[in-house]
N, C-alpha and C positions, 0 to 999 in steps of 0.2 A: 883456492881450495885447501881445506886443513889435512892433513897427514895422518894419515890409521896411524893414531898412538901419541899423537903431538901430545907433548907433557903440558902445554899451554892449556891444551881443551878436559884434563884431568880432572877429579872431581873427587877426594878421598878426605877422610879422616883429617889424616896431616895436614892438607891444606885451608881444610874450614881453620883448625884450630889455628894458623899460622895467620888468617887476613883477618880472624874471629880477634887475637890475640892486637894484631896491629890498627884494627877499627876503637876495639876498647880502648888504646894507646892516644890515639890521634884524635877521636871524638869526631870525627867530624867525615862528612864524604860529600860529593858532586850533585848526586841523585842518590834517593834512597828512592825504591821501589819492595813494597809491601807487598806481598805473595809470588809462591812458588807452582804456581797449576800455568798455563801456556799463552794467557795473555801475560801475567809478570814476566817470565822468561823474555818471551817475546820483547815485551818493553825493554826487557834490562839489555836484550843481545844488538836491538834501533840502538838505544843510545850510545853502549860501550864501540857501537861501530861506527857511531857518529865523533868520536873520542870524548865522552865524555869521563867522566869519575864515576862509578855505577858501584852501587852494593846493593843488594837484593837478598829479602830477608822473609822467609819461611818460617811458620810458628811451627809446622812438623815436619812431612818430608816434599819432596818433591812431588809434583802432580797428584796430592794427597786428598782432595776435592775433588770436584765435576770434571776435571780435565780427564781422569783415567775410567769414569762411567760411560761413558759413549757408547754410541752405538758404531763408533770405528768406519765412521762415513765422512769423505770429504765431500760435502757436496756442491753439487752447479747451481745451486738458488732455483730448480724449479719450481717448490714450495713457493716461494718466495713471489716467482713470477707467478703463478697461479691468485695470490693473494694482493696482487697489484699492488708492491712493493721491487717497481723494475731497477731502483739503483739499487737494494739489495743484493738482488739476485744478478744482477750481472758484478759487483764485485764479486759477491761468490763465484761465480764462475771463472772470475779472472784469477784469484787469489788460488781455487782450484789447480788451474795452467802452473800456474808458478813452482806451487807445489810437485805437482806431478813430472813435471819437466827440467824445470831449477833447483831447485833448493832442495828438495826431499825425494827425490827420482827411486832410493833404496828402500821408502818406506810407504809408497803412496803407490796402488796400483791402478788398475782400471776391473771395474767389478761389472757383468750385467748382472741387469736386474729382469725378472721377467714378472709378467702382469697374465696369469692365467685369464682367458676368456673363455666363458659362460653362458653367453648370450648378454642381450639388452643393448643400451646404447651408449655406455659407462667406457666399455673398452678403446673404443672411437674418438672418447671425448679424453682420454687418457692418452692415446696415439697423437692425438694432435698438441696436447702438450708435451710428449715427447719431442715430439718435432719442435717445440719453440723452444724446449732445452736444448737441439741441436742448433737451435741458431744462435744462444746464448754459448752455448762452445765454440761458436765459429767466430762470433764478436770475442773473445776471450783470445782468438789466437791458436787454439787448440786443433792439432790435426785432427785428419779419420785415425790415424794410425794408434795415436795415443787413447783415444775414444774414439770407435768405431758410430755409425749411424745410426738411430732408431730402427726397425723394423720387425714385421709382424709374419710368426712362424706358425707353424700348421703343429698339429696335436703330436707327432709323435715327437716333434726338437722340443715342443716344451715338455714331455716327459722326462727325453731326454736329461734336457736340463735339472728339470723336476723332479725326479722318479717318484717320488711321493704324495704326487700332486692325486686327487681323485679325477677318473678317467670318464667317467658316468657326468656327458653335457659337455665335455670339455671341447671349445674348439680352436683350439689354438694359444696360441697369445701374443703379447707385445714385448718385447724386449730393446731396453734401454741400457746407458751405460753412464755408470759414474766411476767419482773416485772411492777408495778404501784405504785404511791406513792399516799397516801392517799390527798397530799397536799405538794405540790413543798415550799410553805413557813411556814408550818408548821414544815415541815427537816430539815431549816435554824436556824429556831427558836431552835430544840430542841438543835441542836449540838450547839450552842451560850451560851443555857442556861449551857451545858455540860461542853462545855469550862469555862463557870463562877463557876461550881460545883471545877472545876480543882485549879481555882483562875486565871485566866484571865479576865482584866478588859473588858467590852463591853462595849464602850462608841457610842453610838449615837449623831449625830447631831452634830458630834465637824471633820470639815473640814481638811483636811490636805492640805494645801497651799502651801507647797515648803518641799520635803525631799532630802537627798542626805549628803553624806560625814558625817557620823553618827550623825544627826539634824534633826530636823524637824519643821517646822510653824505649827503651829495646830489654828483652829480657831473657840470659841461657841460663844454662846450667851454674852458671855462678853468681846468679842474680841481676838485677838492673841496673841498666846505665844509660846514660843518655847525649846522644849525637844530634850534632848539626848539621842540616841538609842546605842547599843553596832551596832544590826542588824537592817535594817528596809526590810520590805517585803510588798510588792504592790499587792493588787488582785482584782481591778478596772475593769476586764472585759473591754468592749467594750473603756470605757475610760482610758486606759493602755496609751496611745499615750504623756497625759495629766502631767503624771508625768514620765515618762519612753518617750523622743522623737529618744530616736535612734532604740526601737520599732516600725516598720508600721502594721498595721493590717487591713484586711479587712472585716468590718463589714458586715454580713448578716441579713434580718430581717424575720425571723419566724413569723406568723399569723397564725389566729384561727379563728373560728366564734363559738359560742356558739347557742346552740338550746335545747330545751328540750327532754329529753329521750325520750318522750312517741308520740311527733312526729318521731319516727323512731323506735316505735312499743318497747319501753321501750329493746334495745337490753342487752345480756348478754356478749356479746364480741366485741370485737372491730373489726369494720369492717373496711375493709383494702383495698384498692384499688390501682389496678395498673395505673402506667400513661403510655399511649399507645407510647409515645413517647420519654419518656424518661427511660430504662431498665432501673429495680432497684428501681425505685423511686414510691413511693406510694402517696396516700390521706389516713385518716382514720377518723372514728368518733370514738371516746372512751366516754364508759358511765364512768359515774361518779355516787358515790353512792347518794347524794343529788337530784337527777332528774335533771340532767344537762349532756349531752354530747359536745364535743369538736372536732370540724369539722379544722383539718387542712392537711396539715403543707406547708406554703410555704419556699422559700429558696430562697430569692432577695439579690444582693446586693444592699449598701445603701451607700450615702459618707456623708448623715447627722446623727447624733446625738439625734437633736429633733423631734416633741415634746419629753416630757420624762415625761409617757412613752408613747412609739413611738404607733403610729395606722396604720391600715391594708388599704392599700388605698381600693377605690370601684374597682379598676381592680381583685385586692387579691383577696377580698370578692366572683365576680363575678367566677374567677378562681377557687377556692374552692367550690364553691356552682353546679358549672357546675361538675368539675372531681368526686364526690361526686355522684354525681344526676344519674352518668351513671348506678348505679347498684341497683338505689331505684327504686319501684312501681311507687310512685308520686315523680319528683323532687322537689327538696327543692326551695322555691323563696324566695325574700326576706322578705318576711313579716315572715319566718320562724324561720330569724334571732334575737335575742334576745339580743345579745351583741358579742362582738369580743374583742381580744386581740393579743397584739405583741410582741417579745422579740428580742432583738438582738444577735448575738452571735459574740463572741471576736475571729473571725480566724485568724491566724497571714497570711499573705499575701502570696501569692503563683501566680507571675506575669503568671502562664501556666495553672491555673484550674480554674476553674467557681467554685462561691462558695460554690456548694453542692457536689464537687469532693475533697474542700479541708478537708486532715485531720484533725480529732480531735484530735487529738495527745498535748496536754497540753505544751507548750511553760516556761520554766524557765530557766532564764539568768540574772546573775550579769552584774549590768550596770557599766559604767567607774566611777561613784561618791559611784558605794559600793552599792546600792539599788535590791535588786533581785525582780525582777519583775516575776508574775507569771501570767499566759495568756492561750485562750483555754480551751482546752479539756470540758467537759460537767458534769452535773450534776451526775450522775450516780458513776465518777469516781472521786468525789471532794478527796476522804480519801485518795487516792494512789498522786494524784498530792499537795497534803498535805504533806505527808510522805516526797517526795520527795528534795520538796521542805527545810523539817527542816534538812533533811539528811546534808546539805550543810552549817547547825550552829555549828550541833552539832552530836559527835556520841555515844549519849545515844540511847538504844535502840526505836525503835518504835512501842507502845500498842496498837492504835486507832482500829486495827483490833480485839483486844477484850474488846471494849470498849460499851458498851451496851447504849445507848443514854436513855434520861430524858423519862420516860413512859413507857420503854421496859421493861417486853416482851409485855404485853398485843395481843391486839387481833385484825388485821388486818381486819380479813374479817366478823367481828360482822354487823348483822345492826343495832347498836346502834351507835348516833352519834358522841357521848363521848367518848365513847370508841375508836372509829375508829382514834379519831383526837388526846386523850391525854392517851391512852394504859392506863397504869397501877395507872394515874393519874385522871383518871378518877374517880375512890373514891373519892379523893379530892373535886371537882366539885357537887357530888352527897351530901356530907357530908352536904355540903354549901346548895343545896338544899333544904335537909331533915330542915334544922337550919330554913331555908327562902325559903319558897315554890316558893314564887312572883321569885326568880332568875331560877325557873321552866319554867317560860312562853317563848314560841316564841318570838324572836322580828320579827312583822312589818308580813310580806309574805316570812320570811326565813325561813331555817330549823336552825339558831342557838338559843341558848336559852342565858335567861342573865345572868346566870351565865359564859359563856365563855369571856361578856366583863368583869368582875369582875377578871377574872383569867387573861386576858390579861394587862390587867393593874396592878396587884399586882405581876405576875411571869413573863409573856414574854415580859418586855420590851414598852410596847405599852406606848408613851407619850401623846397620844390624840385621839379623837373618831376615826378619821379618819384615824389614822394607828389600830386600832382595827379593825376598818370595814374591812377595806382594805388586810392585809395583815393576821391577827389574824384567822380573822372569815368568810374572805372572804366570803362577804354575797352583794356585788357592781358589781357579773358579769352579771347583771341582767341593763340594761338601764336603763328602764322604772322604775325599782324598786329602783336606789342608791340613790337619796333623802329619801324616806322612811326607807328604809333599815339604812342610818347616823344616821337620828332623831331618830332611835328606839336606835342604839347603843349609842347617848349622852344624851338618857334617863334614860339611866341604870349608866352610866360611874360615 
């Protein structure tokens, strides 16, 4: 296990420019691995713990993609199994365990979920895939304790749960349990820093321009140069097409709205809702521990790219705010809205499905110049499409699955906020504190305080306010608040 504070698992300024300075020198590295969002991580932290030579190279910052748009769900693959995709879904569930238990115990909690029922014969058919989600947790190794059972509660626990639920028909519901990540870019970050504990270089901001046939252009701030890889490995997400063109993928784009808990009666689980028309498919809002809930999930396709990063058109918006509204007291309007977010997701093309039929199933293929491209599958299952992927360099064994990420064990379901975001490193942060009260304070109308820009800046990589804000401290999902919320984080920086 790595040490609150090991200089090894560091991630500043100084050190890009020091392995930034000795890559341009040397020309050459073990493995190059192309992106910074949580399958690259992932790859680059399998191999450096496989001892390989790793450099890992980001055209901006860390988890700057689809890895930090989530909907902040680890999930059990019951999708998955519903859609009779069973190895899917039971590595999801396995990869889940892992998560939850090993590796990221400080940033992965256990969330229910509740399924308000209405009547009909929908709730029933819901409950019993609840149920084959708990047999997928129990093939996965997972206790009751970590995930409790599926079971079905009478009107006033789903209010409970609920408070916002509308009461007129209600009778009862279902309640399930999954995983949650404390922070979809916060996972990114630690296994990054994990991989640099390993000795894999993280370089940021330094572009990869043309790879293929053991080479590569790479391009920073001082312009182009070009290195030799023995291997080079891609993990570009949606932009896979870019350097990999005998790949086609078909982008989807995921949306969110953002709202306040406590407009939806501060819920304690995530309410889930059916869409009448499409079997399977839900809406939900998930609270979040900060006083933030997360109203989505669409599943469009998309043939652009930009902006980046992408936004949720007013039809999204409207669409979520209405399938949502059907099982509140008061519907949601827009003024309810606070902010919104979108992710794209890398599906590799499937001319016969719409894109919320197609599999997640993780895509890896050597291209004709030598390049393996790796594509797909979802955040939940980054560690196994990692594995797999080094599987094919080399065959030293594969640890990641006992490999305990930067912070761990610490404490998931604390409400403390230090706690929740940096587990066991959160002494660190407190230390700093006690030393300098002032990095005690709120910034601005957040809940983070400054000593979190202080740590982002000297351990996770953050090269300027605005990837602190942004990705670190995530304190910008707020509109009206990201101006203030900047100036407070480059008041401290």
């Amino acid at each position: 296990m790595i040490r609150p504070g090991d200089p090894s698992s560091l991630l500043n300024a100084d050190r890009r420019q020091r392995e930034l300075r000795d890559l341009r020198r040397s020309r050459a590295t073990e493995l190059l691995v192309v992106g910074g969002g949580i399958t690259g991580v992932g790859v680059a932290l399998d191999a450096a713990a496989r001892g390989l030579d790793v450099t890992l190279v980001e055209r901006a910052d860390l988890a700057h993609g689809t890895s930090r748009w989530s909907s902040k769900l680890i999930h059990g693959g019951l999708r998955y199994l519903a859609s009779g995709h069973l190895d899917v879904a039971l590595e999801s569930a396995k990869e889940r365990h892992l998560l939850m238990t090993q590796i990221a115990p400080h940033l992965v909690r256990a969330l229910p979920t509740l399924i308000p029922n209405y009547g009909g014969r929908e709730p029933y058919i819901q409950f019993a895939g609840l149920l084959a989600g708990d047999t997928l947790r129990a093939l996965a190794g997972t206790k009751r304790d970590t995930l409790p059972r599926a079971r079905v509660v009478n009107t006033a626990t789903a209010l409970k749960m609920a408070p916002a639920l509308r009461s007129d028909g209600l009778r009862g519901g279902i309640v399930g349990w999954d995983g949650q990540v404390e922070d979809d870019a916060r996972l990114v970050v630690a296994v990054a820093r994990t991989a640099a504990a390993y000795g894999a270089r993280v370089l940021t901001h330094v572009d990869a321009v043309d790879v293929g046939n053991g080479r590569a252009v790479l391009r920073d701030e001082d312009g182009e140069f070009e290195v030799a890889a023995r291997e080079i490995i891609t993990c570009t997400g949606v932009w896979t097409e870019q350097l990999n063109p005998d790949i086609t993928l078909s982008p989807s784009r995921g949306s969110h709205l953002v709202v306040r808990s406590e407009r939806l009666g501060n819920p304690t689980a995530s309410l889930t809702v059916g869409i009448p028309e499409e079997f399977g498919r839900f809406v939900f809002a998930i609270p979040q521990p900060d006083g933030l809930s997360y109203v989505g999930l669409t599943d469009l396709p998309t043939d652009s790219l930009r902006p980046d990063p992408p936004q949720p058109t007013t039809a999204e918006m409207d669409w979520l705010r209405e399938r949502i509204s059907v099982a509140l007291a008061v519907k949601l309007t827009p003024e309810d809205i606070i902010g919104t977010y979108s992710g794209l997701r890398p599906l590799v093309r499937d001319s016969h499905a719409v894109t919320a039929d197609i599999s997640r199933k993780h895509l890896i293929a050597r291209q004709s110049n030598g390049v393996i491209a790796v594509t797909g599958g979802k955040l939940t299952t980054y560690r196994k499409m990692a594995e797999d992927a080094i599987d094919l360099i080399t065959t030293a064994p594969c640890p990641t699955a006992n490999i305990a990420l930067v912070g761990a064990p610490g404490d998931s379901r604390s409400r403390d906020r230090l706690m929740r975001r940096f587990g066991a490193e959160a002494a660190v942060l407190q230390e700093a504190i006690d030393r300098e009260p002032t990095l005690g304070q709120r910034l601005a109308n957040t809940p983070a305080v400054a000593a979190e820009v202080r740590w982002a800046r000297q351990a996770e990589g953050a090269l300027s306010p605005q990837e602190a804000a942004e990705t670190r401290l995530r304190v910008m999902m707020i509109d009206q608040q990201r101006e203030a919320a900047l100036a407070a984080v480059a008041s401290v920086w």
